[in-house]
C-alpha positions in Angstrom: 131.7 93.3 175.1 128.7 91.3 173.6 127.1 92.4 177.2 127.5 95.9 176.7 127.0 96.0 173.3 123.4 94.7 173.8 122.9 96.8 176.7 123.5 99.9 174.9 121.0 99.1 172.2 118.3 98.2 174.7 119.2 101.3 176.1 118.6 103.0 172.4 115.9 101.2 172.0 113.7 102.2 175.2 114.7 106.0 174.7 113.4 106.0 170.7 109.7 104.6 171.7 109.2 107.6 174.0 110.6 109.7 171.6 107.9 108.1 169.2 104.9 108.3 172.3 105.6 111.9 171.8 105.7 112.7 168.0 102.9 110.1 167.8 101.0 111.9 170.4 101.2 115.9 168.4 99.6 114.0 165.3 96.7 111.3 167.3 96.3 113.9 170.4 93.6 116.5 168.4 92.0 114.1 166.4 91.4 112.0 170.1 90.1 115.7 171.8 87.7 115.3 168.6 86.6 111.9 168.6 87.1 108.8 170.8 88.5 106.6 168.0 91.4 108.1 167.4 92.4 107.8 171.0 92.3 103.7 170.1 94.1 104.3 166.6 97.0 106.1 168.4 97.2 103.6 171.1 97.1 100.7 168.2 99.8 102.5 166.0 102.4 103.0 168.9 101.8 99.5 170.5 102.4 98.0 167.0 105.7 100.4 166.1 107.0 99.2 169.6 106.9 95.3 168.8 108.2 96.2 165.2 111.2 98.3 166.5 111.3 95.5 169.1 112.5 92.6 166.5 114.3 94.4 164.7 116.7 96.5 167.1 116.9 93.8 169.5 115.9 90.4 167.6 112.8 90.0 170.2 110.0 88.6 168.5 106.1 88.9 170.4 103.0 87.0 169.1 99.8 86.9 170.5 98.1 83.4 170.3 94.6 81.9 171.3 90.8 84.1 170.3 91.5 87.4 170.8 88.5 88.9 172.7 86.6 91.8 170.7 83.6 91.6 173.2 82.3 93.5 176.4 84.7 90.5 179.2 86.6 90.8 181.5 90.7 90.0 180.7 92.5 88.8 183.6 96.0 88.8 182.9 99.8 87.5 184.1 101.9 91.0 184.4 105.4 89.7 184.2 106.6 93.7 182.2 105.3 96.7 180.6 105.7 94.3 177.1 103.2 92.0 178.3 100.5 95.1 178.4 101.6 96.3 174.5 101.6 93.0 173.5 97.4 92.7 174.6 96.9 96.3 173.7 98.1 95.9 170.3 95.4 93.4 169.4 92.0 93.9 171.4 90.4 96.3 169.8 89.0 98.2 173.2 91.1 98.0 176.0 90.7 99.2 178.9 92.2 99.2 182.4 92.3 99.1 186.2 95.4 101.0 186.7 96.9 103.5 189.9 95.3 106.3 189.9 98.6 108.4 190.1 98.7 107.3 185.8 96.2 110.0 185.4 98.8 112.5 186.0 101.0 111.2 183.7 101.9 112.7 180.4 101.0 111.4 177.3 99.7 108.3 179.1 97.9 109.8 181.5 95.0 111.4 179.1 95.0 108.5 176.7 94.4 106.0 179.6 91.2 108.2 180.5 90.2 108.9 177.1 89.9 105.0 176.0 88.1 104.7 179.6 90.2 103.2 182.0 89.2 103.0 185.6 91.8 104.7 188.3 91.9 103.6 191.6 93.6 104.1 194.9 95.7 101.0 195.8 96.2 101.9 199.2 92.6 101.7 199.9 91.7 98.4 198.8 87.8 98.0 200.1 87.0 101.6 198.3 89.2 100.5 195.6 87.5 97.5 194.8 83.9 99.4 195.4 85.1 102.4 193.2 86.0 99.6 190.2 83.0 97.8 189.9 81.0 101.7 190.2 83.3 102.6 187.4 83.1 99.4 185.6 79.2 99.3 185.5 79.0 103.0 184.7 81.4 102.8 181.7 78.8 99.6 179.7 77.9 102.1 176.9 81.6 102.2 176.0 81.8 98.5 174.9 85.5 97.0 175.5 87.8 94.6 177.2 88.5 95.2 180.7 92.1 94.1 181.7 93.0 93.5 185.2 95.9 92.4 186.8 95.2 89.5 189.7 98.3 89.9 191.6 98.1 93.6 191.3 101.6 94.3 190.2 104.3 93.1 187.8 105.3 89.6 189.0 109.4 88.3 187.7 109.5 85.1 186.0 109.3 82.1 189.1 108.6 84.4 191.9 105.1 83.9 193.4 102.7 86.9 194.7 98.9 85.9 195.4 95.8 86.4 193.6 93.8 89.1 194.7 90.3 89.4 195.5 89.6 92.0 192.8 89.2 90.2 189.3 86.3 87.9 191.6 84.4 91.0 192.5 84.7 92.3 189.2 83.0 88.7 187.8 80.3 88.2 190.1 79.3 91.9 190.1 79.4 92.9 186.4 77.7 89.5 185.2 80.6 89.0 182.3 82.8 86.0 181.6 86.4 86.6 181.8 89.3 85.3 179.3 92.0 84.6 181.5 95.7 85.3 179.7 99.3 83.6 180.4 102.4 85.3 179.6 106.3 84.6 179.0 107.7 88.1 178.4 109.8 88.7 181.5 112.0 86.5 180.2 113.4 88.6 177.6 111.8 92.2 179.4 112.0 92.3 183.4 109.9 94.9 185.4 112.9 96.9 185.9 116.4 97.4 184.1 117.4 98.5 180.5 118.7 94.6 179.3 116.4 93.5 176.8 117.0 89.7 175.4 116.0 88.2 172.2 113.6 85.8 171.7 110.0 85.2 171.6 107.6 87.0 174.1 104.4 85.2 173.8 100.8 86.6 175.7 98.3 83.6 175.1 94.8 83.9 175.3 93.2 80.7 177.4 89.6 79.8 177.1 87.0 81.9 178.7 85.2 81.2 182.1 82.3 81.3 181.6 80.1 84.1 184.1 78.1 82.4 186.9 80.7 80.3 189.0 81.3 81.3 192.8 84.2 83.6 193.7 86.0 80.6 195.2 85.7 78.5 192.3 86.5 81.7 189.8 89.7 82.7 191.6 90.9 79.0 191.4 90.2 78.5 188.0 91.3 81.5 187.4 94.9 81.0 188.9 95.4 77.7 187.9 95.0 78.1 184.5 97.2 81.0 184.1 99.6 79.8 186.4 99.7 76.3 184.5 100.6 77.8 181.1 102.6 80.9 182.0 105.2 78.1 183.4 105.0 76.4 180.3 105.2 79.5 177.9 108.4 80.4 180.4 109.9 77.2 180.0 109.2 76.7 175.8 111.2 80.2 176.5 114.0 78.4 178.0 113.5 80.0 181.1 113.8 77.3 184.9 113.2 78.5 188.2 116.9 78.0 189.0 117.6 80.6 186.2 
């Protein structure tokens, strides 16, 4: 009963915040046409309700911890959920992303995503992909914000293992910007797919920033170790083992 009971209000819970996308969207939407900015505020505003309704329809808590980038870097992230992306998006100030270019279609999302200057590309090309990213990337300088990529190119469950893609190195060498890798816990308490939402603490982290100039080889280990390393321990301060 306790089961279902939960179930149902996760279920509550995921229909309200697109109810909210949407009446958020008729108030930010002309204000965005007019100016940039309010493309950002909206974004900010609905990221922010979503962690609020979050804790207190479901008892899931988020923090964000570590220096929260507010320069022109690169952010190369674990993507364990959808959660783990509101949780970054509610605190940089200029996000930005690689994302499928299919999302421009999308509703709501779609325009937003362009309008704060994320860059689409074609997954199922990878060589133009990664050549269409780093055109994009350098193109879109005047528009100063934090670039957020996702290494293993797709949402990754809690103890399951995908590589590290070649992208984020490309993206460092070519561009010339350091990169603030980030560790997450959050598909603990929401997985990539289902309605079940757990309580808790969903924690995105921050690590220390690598510094622009290494080689690709050396970036990409770094890179992986470090947010490997202390996404298993932000899993496992979330009581979450690989036997789970």
């Amino acid at each position: 009963m306790a089961y279902a009971w939960r179930w149902l209000r996760s279920l509550l819970f995921s229909i309200q915040i697109y109810v909210m996308m949407f009446l958020m969207a008729l108030f930010f939407t002309p204000m965005a046409i007019w100016k940039r900015d309010w493309a950002f505020h909206g974004i900010h505003t609905w990221c922010r309700y979503v962690r609020w309704s979050a804790d207190w329809m479901l008892g899931l808590k988020s923090e964000v911890r570590g220096e929260i980038p507010t320069d022109e870097v690169l952010i190369a992230s674990k993507h364990q959920s959808f959660f783990d992306i509101i949780l970054i998006v509610s605190e940089t100030p200029r996000p930005k992303f690689i994302m499928k270019k299919q999302l421009k279609w999308a509703p709501i999302v779609g325009y937003y995503a362009m309008r704060i200057g994320c860059v689409p590309v074609d997954r199922g090309k990878r060589g133009q992909a990664i050549s269409k990213m780093v055109e994009d990337v350098k193109s879109g300088r005047q528009q100063p914000g934090q670039l957020i990529i996702y290494p293993q190119g797709t949402r990754v469950a809690p103890g399951a293992m995908l590589p590290y893609k070649v992208g984020p190195a490309v993206l460092y060498s070519q561009t010339g910007q350091d990169c603030v890798p980030a560790a997450t816990n959050v598909g603990v308490f929401w997985p990539r797919h289902g309605v079940y939402r757990k309580p808790g603490l969903a924690v995105v982290e921050f690590l220390p920033r690598i510094k622009a100039g290494l080689s690709r080889e050396a970036f990409m280990e770094k890179l992986e170790a470090e947010v490997e390393g202390r996404s298993d321990a932000l899993m496992a301060e979330a009581g979450f083992t690989k036997a789970d």
